[in-house]
N, C-alpha and C positions, 0 to 999 in steps of 0.2 A: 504494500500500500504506500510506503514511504516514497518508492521508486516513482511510484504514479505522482506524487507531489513535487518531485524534483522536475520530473518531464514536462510540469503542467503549464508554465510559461513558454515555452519552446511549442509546443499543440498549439495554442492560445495565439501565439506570431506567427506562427505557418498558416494557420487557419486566414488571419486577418488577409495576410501574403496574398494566399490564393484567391482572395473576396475581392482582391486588387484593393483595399483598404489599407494603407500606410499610419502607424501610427505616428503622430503628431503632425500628420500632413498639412494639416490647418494653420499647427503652429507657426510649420514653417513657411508656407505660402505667405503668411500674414505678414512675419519677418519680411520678408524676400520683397512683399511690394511695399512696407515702409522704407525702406532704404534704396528702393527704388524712387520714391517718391520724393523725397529726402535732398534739402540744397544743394548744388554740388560744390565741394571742396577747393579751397585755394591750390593752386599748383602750389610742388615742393620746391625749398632750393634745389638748384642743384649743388651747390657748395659744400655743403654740407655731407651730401655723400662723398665728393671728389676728395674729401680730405682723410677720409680713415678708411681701409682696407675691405674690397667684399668679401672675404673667408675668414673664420673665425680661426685664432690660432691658437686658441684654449687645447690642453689634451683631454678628448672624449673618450668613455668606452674602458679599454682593455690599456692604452696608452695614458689614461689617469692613473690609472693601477700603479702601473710599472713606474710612471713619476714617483706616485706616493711611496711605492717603496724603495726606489733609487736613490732618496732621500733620508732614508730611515740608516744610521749606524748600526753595522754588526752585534748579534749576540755576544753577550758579556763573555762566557765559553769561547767564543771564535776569538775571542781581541786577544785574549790571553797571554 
């Protein structure tokens, strides 16, 4: 019985799927034509991007790791 409570959301969105009923469609429709409808914006400088780099040079991922431990001084055992 538990099983049938776990699957019950997933039944429930396929269901909707197939009725071709999206949930939140409303929501997002309503979104979608205020900002549509909505001032439009001053252009950007362009200055401002021409002066700082487009690629981030931060290390992401697997290369943070290996910073942060690049970093770290040998076990007290290894200094020996």
């Amino acid at each position: 019985m538990s099983g049938l409570l776990f699957i019950a959301p997933a039944l429930v969105l396929s269901a909707l799927m197939l009725l071709r009923r999206y949930p939140g469609e409303r929501c997002l429709s309503a979104i979608a034509a205020r900002r549509r409808s909505s001032a439009p914006r001053a252009p950007r400088l362009l200055q401002a991007h021409a002066q700082r780099p487009n690629w981030d040079l931060r290390p992401r991922g697997s290369a943070l790791l290996a910073c942060a431990l690049a970093t770290r001084p040998p076990p007290a055992p290894a200094r020996g």
